[in-house]
Backbone as CSV, one residue per row, in Angstrom:
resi,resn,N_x,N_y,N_z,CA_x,CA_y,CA_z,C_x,C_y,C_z
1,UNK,-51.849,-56.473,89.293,-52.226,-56.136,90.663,-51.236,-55.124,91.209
2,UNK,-52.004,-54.304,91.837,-51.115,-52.976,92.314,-50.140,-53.472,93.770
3,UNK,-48.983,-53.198,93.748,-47.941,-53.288,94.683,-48.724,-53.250,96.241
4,UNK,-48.813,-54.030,97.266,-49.531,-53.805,98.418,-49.016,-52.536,99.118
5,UNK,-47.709,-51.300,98.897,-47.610,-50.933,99.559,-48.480,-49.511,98.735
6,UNK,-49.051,-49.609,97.691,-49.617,-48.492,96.802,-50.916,-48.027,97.234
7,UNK,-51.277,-46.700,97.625,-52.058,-46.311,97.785,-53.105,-46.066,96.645
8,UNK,-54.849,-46.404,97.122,-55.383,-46.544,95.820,-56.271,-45.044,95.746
9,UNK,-56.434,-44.611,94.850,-57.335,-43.620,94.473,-58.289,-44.056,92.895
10,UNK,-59.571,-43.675,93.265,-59.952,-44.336,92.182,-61.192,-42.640,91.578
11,UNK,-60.689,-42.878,90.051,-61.041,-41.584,89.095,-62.774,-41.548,89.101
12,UNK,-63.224,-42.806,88.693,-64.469,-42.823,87.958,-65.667,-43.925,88.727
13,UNK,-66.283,-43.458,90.237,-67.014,-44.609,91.038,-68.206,-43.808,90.875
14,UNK,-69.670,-44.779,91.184,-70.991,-43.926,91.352,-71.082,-44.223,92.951
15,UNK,-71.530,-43.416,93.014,-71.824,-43.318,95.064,-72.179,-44.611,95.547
16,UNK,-73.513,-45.129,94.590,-73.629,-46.116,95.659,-72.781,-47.544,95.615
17,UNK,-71.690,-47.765,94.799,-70.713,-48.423,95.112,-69.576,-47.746,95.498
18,UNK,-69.242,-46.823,95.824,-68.404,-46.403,97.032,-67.936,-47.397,97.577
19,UNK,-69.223,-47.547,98.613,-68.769,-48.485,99.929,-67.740,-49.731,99.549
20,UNK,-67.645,-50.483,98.555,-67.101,-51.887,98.226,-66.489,-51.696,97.633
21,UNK,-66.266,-49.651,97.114,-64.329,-49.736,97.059,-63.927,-49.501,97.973
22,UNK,-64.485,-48.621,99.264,-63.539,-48.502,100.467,-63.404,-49.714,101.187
23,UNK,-64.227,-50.669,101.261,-63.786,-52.304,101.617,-62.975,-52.776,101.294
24,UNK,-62.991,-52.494,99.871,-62.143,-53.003,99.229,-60.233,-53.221,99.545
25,UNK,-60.461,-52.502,100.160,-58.773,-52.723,100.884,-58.303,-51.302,101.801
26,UNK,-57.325,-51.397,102.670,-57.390,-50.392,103.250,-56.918,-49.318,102.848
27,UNK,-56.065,-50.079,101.817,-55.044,-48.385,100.991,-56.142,-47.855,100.209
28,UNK,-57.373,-47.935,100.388,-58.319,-46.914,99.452,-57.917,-45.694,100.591
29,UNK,-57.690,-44.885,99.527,-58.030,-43.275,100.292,-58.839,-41.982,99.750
30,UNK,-59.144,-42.185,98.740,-60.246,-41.283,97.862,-61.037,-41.556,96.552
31,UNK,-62.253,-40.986,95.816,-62.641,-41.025,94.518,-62.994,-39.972,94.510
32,UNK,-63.081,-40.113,93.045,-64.462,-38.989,92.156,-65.462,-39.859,92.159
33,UNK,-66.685,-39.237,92.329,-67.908,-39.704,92.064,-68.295,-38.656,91.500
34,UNK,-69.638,-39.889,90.051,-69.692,-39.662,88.898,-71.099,-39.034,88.694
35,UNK,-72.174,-39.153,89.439,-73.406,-39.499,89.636,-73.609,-37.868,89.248
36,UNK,-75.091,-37.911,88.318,-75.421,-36.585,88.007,-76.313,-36.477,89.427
37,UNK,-76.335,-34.798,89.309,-77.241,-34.834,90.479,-78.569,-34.348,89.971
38,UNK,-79.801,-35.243,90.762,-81.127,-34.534,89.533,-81.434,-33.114,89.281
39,UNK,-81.108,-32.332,89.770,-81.390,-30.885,90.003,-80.362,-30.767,88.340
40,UNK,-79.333,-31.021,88.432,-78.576,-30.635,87.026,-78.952,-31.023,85.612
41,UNK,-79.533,-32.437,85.710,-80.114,-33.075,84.775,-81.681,-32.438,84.998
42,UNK,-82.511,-32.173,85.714,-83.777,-31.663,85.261,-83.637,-30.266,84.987
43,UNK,-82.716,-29.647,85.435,-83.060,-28.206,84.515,-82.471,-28.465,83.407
44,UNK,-81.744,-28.748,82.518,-81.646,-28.939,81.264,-82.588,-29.560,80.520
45,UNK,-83.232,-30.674,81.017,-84.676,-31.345,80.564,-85.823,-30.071,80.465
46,UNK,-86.122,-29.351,81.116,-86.516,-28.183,81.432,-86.481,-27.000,80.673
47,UNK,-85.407,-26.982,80.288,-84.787,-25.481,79.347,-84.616,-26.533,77.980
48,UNK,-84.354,-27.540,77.667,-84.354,-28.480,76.477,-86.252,-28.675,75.746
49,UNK,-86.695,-28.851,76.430,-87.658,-29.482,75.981,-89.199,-28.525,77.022
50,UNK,-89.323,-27.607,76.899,-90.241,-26.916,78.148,-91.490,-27.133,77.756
51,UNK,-92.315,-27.904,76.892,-93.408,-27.970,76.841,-93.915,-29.850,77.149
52,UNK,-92.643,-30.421,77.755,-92.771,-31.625,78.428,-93.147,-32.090,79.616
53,UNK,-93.884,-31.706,80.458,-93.566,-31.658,81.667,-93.569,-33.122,82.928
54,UNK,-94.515,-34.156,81.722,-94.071,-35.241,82.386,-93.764,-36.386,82.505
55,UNK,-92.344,-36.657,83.452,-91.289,-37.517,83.178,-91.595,-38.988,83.796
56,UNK,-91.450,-39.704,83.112,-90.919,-41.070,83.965,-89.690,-41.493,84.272
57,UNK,-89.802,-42.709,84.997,-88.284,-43.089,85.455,-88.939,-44.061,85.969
58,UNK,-87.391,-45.005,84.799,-87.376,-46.572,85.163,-86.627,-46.814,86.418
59,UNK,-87.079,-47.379,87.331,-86.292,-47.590,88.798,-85.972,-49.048,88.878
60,UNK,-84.226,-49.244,88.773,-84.173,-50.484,88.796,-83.871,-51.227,90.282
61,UNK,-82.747,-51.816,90.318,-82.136,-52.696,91.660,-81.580,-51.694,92.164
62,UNK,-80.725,-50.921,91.286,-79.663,-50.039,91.895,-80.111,-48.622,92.373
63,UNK,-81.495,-48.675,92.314,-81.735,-47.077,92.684,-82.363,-47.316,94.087
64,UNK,-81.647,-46.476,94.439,-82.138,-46.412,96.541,-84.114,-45.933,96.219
65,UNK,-84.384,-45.578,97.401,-85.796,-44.916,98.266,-85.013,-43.188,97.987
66,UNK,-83.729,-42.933,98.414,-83.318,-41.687,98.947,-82.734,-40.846,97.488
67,UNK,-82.230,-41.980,96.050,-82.351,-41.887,94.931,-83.669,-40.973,94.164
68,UNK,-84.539,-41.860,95.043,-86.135,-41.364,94.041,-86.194,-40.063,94.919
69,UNK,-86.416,-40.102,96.131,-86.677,-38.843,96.863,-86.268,-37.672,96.224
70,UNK,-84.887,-37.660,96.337,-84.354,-36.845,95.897,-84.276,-36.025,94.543
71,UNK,-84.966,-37.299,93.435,-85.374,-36.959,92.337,-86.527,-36.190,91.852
72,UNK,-87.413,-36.890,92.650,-88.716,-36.212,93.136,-89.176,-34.803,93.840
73,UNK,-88.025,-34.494,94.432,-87.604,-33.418,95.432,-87.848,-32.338,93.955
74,UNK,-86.426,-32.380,93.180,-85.975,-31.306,92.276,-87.240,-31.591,91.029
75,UNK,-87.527,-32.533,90.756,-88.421,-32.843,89.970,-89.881,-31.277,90.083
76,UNK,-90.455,-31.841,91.030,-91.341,-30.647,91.855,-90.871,-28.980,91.478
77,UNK,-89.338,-28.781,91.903,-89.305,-27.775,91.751,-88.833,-27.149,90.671
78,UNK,-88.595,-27.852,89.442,-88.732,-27.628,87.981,-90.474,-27.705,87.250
79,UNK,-91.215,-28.125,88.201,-92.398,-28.322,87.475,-92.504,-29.203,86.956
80,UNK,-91.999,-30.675,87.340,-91.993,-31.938,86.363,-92.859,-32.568,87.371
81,UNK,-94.347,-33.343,86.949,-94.452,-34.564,87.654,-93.981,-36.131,87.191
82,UNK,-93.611,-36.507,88.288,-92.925,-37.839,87.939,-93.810,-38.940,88.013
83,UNK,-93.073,-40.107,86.957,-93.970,-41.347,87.054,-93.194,-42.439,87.295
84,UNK,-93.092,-43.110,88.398,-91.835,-43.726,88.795,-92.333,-45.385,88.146
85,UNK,-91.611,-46.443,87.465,-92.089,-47.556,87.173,-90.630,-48.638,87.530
86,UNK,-91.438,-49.357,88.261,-89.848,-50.368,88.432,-89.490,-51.623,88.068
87,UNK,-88.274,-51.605,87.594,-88.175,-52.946,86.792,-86.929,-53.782,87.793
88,UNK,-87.208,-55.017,87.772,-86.380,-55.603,88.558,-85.404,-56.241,87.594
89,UNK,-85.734,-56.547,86.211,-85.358,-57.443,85.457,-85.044,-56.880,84.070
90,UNK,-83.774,-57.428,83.488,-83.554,-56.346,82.456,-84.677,-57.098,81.326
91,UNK,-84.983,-58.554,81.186,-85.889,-59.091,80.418,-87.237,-58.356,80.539
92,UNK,-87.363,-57.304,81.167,-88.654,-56.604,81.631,-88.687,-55.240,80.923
93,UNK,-87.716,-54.567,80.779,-86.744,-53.506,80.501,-88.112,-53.015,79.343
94,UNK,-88.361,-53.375,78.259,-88.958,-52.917,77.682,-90.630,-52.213,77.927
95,UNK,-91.097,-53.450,78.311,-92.608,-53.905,78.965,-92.722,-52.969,79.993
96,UNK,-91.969,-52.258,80.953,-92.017,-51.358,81.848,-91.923,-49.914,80.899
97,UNK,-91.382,-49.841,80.686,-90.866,-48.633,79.421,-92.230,-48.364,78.330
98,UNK,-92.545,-49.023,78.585,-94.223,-49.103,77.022,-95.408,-48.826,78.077
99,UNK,-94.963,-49.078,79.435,-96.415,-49.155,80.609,-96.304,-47.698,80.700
100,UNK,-95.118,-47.047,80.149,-95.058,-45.727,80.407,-95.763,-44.678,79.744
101,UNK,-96.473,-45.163,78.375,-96.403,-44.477,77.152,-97.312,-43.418,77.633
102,UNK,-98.572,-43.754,77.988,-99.542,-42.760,78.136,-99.609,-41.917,79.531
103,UNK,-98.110,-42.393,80.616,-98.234,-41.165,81.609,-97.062,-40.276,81.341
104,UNK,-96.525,-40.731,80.375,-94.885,-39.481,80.857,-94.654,-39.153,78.865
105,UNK,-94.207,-38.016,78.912,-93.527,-37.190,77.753,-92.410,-37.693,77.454
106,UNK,-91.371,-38.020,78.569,-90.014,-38.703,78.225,-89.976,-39.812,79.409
107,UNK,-88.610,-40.155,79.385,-88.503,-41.605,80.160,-87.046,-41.535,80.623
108,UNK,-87.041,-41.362,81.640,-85.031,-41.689,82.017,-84.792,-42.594,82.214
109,UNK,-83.529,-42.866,81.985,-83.260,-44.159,82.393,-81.895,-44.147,83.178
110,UNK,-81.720,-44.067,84.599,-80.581,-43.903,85.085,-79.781,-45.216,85.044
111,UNK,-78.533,-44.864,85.118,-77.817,-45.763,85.430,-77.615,-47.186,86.161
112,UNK,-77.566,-48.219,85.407,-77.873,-49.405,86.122,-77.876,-51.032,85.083
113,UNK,-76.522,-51.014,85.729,-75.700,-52.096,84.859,-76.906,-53.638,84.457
114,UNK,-77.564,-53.429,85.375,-78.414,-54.976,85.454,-79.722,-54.730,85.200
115,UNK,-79.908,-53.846,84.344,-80.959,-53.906,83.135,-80.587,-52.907,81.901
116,UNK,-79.364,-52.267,81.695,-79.102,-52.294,79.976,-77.459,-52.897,79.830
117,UNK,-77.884,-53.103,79.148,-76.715,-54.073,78.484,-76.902,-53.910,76.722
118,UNK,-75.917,-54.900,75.939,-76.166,-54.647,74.870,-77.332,-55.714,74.421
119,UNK,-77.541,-56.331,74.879,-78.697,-57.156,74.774,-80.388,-56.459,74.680
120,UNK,-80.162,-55.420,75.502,-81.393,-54.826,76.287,-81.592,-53.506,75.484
121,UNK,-80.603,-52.594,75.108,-80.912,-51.634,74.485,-81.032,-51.042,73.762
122,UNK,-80.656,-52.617,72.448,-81.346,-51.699,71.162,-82.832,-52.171,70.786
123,UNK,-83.159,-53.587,72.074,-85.321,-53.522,71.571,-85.549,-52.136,72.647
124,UNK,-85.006,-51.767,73.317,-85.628,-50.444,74.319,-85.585,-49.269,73.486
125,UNK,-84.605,-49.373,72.672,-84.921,-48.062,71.719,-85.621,-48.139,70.534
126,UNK,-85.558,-49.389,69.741,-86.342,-49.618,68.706,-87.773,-48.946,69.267
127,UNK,-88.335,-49.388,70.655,-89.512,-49.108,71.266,-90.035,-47.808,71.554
128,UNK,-88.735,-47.435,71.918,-88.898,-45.461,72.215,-88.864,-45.074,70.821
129,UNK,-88.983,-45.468,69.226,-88.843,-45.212,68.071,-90.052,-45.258,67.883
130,UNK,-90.898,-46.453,67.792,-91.937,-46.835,67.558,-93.023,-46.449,68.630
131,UNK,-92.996,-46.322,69.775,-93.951,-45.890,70.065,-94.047,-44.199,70.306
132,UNK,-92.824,-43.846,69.758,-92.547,-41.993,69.746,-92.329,-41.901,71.636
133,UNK,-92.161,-42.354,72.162,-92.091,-42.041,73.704,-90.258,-41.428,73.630
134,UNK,-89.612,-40.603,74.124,-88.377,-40.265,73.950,-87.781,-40.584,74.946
135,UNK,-86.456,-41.446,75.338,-85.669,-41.711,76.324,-84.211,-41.053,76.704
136,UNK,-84.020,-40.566,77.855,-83.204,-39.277,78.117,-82.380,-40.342,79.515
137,UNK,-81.007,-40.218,78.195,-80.275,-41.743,78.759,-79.212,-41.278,79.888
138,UNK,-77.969,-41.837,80.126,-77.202,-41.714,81.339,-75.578,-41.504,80.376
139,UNK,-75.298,-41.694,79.091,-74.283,-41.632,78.425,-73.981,-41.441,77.062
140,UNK,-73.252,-40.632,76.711,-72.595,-40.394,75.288,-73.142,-41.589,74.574
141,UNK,-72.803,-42.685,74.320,-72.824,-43.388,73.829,-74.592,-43.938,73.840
142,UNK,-75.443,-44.205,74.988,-76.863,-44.411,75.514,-77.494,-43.116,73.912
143,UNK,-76.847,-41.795,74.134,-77.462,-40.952,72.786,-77.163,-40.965,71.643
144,UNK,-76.053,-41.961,71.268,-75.607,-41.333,70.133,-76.583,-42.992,69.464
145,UNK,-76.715,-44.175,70.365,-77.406,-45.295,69.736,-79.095,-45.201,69.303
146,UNK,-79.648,-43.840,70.378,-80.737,-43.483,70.192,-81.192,-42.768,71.351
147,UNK,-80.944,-43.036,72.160,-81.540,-41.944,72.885,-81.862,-40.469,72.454
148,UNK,-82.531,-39.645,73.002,-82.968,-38.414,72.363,-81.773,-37.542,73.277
149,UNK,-81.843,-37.635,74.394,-80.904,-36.673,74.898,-80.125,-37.983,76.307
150,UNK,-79.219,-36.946,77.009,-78.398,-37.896,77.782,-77.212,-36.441,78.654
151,UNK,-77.236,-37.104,80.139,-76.348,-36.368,80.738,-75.375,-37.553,80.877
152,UNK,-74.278,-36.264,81.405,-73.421,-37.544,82.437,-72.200,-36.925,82.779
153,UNK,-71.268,-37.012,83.616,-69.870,-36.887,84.138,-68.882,-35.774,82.693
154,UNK,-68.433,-35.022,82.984,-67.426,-34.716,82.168,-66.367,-35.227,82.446
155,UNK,-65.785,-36.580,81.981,-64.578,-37.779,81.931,-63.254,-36.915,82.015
156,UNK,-63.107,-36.065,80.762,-61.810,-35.205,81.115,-61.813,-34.310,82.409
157,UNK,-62.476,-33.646,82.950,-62.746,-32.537,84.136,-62.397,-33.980,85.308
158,UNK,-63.448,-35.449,85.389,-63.000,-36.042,85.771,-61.452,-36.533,86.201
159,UNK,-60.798,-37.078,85.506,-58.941,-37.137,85.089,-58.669,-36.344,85.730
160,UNK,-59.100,-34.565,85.678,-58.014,-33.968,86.199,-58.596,-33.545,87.441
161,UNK,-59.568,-33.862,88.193,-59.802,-34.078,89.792,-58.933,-35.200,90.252
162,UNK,-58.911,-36.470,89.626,-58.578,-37.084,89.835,-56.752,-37.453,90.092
163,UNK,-56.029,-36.510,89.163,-54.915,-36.551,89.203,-54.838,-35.482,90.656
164,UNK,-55.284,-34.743,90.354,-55.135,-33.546,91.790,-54.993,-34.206,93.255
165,UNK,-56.128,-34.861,92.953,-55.987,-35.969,94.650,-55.081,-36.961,95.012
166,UNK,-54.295,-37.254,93.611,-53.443,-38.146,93.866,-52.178,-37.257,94.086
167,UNK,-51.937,-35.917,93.840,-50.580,-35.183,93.797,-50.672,-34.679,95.340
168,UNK,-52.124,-34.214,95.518,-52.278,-34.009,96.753,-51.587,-35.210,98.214
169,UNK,-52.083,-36.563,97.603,-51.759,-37.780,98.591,-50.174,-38.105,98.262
170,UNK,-49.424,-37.429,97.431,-48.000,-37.432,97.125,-47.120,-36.519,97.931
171,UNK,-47.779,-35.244,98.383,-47.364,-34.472,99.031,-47.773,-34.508,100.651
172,UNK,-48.843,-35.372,100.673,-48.391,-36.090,102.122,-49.541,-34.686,102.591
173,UNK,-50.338,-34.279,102.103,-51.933,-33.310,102.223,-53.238,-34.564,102.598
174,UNK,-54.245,-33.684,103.459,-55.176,-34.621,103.721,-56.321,-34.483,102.155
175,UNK,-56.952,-35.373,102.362,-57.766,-35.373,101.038,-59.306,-36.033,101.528
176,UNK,-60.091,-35.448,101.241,-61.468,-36.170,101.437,-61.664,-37.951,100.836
177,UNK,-62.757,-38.415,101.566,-62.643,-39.104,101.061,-63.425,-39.778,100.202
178,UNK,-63.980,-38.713,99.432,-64.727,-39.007,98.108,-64.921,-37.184,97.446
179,UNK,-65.192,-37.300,96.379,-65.153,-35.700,96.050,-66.038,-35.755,94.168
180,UNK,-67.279,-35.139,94.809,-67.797,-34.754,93.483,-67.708,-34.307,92.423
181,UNK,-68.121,-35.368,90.897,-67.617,-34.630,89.717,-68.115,-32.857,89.830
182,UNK,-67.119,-32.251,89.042,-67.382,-30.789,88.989,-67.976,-30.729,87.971
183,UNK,-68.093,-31.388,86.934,-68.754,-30.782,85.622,-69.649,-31.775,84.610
184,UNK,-70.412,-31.547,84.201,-71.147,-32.600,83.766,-71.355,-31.817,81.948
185,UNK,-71.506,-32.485,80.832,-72.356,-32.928,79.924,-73.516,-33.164,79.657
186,UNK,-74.223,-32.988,78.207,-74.987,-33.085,77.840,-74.942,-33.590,76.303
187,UNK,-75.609,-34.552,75.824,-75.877,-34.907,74.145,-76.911,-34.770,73.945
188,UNK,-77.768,-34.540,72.436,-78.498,-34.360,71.906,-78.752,-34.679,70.477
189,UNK,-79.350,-36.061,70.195,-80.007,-36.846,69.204,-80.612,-35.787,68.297
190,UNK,-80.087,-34.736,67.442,-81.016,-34.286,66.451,-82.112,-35.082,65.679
191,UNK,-81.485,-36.051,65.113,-82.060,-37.251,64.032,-83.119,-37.853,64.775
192,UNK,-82.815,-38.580,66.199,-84.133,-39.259,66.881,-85.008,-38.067,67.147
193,UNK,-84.848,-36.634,67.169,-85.613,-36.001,67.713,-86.986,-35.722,66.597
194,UNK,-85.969,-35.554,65.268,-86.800,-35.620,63.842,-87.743,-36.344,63.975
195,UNK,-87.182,-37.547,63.964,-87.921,-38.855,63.875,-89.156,-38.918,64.616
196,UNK,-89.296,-38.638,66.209,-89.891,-38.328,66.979,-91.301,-37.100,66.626
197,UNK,-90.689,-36.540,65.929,-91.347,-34.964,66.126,-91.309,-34.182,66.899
198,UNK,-90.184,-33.969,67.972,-89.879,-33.389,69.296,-88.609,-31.980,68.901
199,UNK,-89.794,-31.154,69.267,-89.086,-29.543,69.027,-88.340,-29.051,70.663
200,UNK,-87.123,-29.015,69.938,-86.837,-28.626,71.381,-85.617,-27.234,71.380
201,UNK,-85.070,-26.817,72.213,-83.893,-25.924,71.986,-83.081,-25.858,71.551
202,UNK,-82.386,-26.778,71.710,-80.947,-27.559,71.257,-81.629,-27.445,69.353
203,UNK,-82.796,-28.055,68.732,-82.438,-27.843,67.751,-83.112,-26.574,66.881
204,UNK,-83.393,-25.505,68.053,-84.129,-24.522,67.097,-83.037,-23.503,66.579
């Protein structure tokens, strides 16, 4: 436990738990937040894969009204129509994901601790295998188990926002009090894509 007189800064939060780190005590004074923004992740879906045009998305507990909006927003103006399906339950996780097959080309799956787990996501991919539907995950790791493709946070670019705000709060400088990742990532499943039959940029 950190010294009560230590000021906290924290490297790696998604927006919508923010709030219950700044509760969290009063010496919070800043983060990085991690959260792709959809506009970044659909043009790469976009320039990756351009003869896809339409996406689903599993909407779990953790995704707001202002989440989808917003997704929906940039969605539109890439030319994607969306197919929004919501799962409350990660025991559902699959069964929502298969309701998808015949409206969407791919399937995202944003971020959201309380429906993948390791329990949950290797029948969700066995499924995106077998039924050829391709899932365009939230992490390095979400692609390298199967997913076809995957954004997310650049972790190092992360670190060093993160150290900045703390040298900044050392020197006794004001600092916001939250501050967006600058740089984001991308992976790409050659092998699931094979598997799939899915021609895309990345592997031409």
């Amino acid at each position: 436990v950190a010294p009560h007189e230590l000021t906290l800064v924290t490297g790696v939060v998604l927006e919508r738990n923010l709030e219950s780190h700044t509760n969290l005590s009063s010496r919070f004074r800043t983060a990085v937040t991690v959260d792709l923004p959809p506009e970044v992740l659909l043009k790469e879906i976009a320039q990756l894969f351009p003869g896809r045009t339409r996406i689903g998305v599993i909407r779990g507990p953790m995704q707001t009204d202002a989440n989808m909006t917003a997704f929906e927003r940039a969605a539109r103006r890439f030319g994607f129509t969306v197919e929004v399906a919501i799962c409350q339950s990660s025991r559902d996780v699959v069964e929502v994901f298969l309701n998808l097959k015949s409206r969407a080309d791919l399937v995202w799956c944003p971020p959201n601790a309380q429906l993948y787990n390791s329990a949950t996501l290797k029948p969700l991919l066995i499924a995106s295998l077998t039924s050829r539907l391709p899932i365009i995950g939230f992490s390095e790791q979400f692609v390298q188990a199967g997913a076809l493709a995957g954004g997310f946070a650049d972790f190092v670019e992360v670190g060093r926002q993160t150290a900045a705000l703390a040298l900044r709060l050392v020197r006794d400088e004001a600092v916001p009090s939250r501050q967006e990742a600058r740089k984001f990532r991308f992976a790409y499943n050659q092998r699931v894509a094979r598997m799939l039959g899915v021609r895309s940029a990345a592997g031409e």
